[in-house]
C-alpha positions in Angstrom: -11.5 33.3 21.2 -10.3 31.3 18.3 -6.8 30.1 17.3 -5.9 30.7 13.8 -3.5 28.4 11.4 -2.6 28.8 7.6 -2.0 26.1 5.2 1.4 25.7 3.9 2.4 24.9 0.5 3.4 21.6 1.5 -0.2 20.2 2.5 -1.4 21.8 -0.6 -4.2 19.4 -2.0 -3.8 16.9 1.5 -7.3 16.2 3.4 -8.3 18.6 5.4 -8.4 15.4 8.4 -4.9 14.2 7.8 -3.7 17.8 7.5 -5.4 18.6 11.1 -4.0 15.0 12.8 -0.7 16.1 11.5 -0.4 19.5 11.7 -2.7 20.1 14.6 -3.3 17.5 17.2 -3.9 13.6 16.7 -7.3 13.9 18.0 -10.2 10.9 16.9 -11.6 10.8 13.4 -15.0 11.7 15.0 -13.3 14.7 16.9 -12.9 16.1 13.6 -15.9 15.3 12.0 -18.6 16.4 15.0 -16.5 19.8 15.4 -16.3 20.7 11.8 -20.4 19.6 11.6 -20.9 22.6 14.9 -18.8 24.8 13.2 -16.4 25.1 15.6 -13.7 24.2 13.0 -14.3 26.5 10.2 -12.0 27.2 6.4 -12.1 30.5 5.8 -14.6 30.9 7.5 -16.9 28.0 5.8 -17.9 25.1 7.1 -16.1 22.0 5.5 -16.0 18.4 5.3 -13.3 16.2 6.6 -12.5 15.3 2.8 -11.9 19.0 1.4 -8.3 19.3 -0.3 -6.8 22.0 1.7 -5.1 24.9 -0.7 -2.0 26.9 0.1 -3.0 30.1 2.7 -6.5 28.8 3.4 -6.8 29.9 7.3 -8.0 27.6 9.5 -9.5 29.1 12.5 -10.5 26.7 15.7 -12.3 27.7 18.5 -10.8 26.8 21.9 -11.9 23.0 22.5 -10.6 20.8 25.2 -7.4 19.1 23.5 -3.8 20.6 23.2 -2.6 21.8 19.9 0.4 19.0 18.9 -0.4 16.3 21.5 0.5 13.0 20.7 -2.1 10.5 21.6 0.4 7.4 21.1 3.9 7.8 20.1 4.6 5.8 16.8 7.4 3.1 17.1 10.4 4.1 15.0 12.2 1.1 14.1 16.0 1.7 14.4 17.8 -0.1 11.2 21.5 -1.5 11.8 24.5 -1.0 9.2 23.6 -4.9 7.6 20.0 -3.7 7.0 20.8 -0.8 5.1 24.0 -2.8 3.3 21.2 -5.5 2.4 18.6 -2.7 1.4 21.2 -1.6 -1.3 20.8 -4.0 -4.2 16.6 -3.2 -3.5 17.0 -0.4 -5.5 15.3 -0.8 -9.3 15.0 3.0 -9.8 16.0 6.2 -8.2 15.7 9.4 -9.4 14.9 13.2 -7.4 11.2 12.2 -7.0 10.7 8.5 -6.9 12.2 5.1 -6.4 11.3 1.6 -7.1 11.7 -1.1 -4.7 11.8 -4.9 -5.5 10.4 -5.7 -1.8 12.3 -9.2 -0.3 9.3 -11.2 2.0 9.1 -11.0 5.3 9.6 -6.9 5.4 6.7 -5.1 5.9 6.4 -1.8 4.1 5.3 -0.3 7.8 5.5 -0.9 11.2 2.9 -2.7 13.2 1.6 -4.0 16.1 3.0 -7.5 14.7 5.7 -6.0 12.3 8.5 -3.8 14.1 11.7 -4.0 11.0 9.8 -2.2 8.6 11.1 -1.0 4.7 10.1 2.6 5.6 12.4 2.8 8.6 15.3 1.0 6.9 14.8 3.7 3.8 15.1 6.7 6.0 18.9 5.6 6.2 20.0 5.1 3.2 22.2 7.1 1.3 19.5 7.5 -1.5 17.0 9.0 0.7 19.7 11.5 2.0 18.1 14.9 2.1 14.8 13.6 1.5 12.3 10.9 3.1 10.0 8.1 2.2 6.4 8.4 1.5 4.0 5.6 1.4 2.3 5.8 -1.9 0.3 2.4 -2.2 1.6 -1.1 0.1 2.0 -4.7 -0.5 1.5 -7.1 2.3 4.7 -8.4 4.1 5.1 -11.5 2.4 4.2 -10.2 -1.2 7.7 -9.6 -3.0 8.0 -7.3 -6.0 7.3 -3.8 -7.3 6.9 -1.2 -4.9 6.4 2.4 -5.1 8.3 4.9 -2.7 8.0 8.9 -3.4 10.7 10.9 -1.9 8.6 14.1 -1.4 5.0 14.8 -0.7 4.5 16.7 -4.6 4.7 13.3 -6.0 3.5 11.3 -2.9 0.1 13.4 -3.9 0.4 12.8 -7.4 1.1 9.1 -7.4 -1.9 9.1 -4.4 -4.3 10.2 -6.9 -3.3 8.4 -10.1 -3.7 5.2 -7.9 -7.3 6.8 -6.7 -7.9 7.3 -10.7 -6.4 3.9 -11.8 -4.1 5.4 -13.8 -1.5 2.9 -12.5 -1.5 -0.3 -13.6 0.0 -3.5 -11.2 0.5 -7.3 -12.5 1.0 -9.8 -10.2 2.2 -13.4 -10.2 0.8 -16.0 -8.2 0.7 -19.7 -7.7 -2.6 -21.2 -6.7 -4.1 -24.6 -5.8 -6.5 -26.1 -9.0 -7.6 -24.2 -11.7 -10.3 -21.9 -13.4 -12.6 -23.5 -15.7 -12.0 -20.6 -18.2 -8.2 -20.0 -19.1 -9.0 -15.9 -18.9 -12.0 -14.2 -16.7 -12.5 -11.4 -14.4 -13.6 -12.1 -10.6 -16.0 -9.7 -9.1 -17.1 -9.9 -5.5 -17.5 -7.6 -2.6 -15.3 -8.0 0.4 -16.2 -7.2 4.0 -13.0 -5.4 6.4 -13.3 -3.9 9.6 -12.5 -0.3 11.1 -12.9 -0.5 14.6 -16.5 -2.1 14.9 -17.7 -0.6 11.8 -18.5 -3.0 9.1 -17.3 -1.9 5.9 -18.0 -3.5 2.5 -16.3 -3.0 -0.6 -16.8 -3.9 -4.3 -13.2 -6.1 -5.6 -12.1 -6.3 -9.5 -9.6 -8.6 -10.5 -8.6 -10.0 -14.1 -7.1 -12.9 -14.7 -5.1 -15.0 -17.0 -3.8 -18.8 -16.6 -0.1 -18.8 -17.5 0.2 -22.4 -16.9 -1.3 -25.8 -14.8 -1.8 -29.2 -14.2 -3.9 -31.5 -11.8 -2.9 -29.6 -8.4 -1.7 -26.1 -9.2 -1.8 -22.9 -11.5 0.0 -20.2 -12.3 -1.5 -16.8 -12.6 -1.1 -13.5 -13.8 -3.6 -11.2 -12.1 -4.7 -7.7 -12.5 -6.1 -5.9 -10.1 -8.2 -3.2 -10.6 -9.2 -2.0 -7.5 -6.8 -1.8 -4.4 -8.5 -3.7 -1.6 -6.6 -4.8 1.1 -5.8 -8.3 0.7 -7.8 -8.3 -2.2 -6.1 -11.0 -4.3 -5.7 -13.2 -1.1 -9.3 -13.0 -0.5 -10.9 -13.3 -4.2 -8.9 -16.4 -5.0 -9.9 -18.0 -1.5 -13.6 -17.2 -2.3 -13.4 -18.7 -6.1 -11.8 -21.8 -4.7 -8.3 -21.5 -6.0 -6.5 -20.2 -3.0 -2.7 -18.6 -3.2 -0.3 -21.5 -1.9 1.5 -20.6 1.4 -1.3 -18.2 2.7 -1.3 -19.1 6.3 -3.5 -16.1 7.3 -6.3 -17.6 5.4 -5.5 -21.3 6.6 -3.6 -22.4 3.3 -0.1 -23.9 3.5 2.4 -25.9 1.9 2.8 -28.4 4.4 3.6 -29.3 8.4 7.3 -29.6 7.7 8.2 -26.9 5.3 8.1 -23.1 6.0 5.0 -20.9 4.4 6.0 -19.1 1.9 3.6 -16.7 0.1 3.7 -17.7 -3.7 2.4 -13.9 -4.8 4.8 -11.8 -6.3 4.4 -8.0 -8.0 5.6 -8.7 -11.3 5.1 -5.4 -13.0 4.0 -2.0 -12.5 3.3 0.6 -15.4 2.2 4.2 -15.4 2.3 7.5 -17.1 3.5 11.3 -15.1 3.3 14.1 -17.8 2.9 12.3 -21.1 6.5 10.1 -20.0 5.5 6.3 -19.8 7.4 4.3 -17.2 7.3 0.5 -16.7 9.3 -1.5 -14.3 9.4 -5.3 -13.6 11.3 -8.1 -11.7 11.2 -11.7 -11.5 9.8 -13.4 -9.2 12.4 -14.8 -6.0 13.9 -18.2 -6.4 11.3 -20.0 -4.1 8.7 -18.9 -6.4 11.0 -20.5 -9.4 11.8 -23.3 -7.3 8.2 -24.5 -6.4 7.0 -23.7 -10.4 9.8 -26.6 -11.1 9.2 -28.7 -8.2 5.7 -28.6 -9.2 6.1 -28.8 -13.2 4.6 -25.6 -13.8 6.5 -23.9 -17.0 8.4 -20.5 -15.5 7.0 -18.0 -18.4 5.3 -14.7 -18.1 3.7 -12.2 -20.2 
């Protein structure tokens, strides 16, 4: 006896994993992947991979194995925003239109909630008058002290499309950031190949990053930095491993000093990309604290 489930037009193009976690039960990655190798998961009656884009009205059909359709393995925390966080979330806004918004992201919020983060920008958004009739999605994150440009689509057409413009690298980022030293080369690209961690699994993956030297003198520079491929921490990591780490990074054991607070100096200056032949480019200056320290440390405050 098999249980059989259609795709609706809202999944259309999703992963046929995330579709199943979400739709179906929150069951292990390698749930998925060993019962779709037996053939107890089939697509219309093929076997697939854990990768195949679902399409609207493919029929799933599943074969009574031991888990309950819709359990929930660990209920995600919602984080419950007050009337100030939504007032302060207001002036956030640097576009909003029926499919998109751009966010200039203050530090200290993380775009999600965590084990370590609870306030997240997600939650906060789900309140807001601008998201009224519609809700967030994740497109692409920057880390919780990171300020600037941020993505949000406000329905999961364009949640898809920016998903796969980012896979493509259609979409182009410019960051900001203030480093200790210098590059002996004023303009260079950094390639090296960073290691992160799922689970126990050792996962290594290939880093891009251009970058340019704005401005800097015997202690400090200031970048702009292009990265090309999306790694986590990427920019964080790169700079540490050329030797010209970001200043306030106290993850990675950098920071300002004992008496004064760490403050990341990495800011998303720009963000450009194209939807249907229309071009669209936002950008926002970097927070007072990043203008403060490029005075207090005699570093001109241009960009390109």
């Amino acid at each position: 006896m098999k249980n059989f489930l259609s795709i609706e037009s809202d999944f259309v193009n999703t992963r046929f994993d995330k579709w199943f976690k979400r739709k179906v039960s929150a069951v292990p990655q390698s749930f998925i992947e060993k019962n779709l190798r037996k053939g107890n998961i089939k697509v219309n009656n093929k076997k697939v991979k854990s990768s195949y884009k679902v399409q609207k009205n493919d029929l799933v059909s599943i074969k009574l194995l031991n888990f309950k359709i819709n359990q929930v393995v660990k209920k995600k925390f919602q984080y419950y925003p007050s009337s100030k966080d939504i007032r302060a979330t207001s002036n956030l806004f640097i576009e909003d239109n029926e499919n998109f918004v751009i966010i200039n992201k203050p530090a200290g919020l993380a775009v999600q909630s965590g084990t370590k983060s609870k306030k997240n920008l997600i939650d906060v958004l789900k309140k807001t008058p601008q998201f009224n009739g519609s809700k967030p999605y994740v497109v692409h994150r920057i880390d919780k002290e990171t300020t600037g440009v941020l993505i949000i689509a406000k329905n999961r057409k364009y949640a898809q499309l920016f998903t796969s413009l980012f896979r493509l690298r259609k979409i182009h980022k410019v960051y900001l950031g203030i480093v200790f030293g210098s590059f002996q080369k004023s303009k260079g690209t950094l390639i090296d190949e960073l290691t992160s961690f799922e689970g126990d699994k050792k996962i290594k993956s290939k880093a891009i990053t251009h970058y340019n030297i704005l401005n800097t003198n015997t202690n400090y520079s200031l970048l702009k930095l292009t990265p090309e491929t999306g790694r986590k921490h990427q920019l964080r990591k790169q700079l540490l491993i050329h030797g010209c780490p970001i200043v306030g990074d106290s993850k990675y054991r950098v920071s300002l000093s004992k008496s004064k607070k760490n403050i990341l100096m990495l800011h998303a200056y720009k963000i450009n990309f194209s939807i249907s032949e229309n071009k669209y480019s936002y950008s926002v200056d970097p927070p007072l604290e990043f203008k403060n320290f490029l005075k207090e440390k005699y570093l001109k405050n241009f960009y390109e």
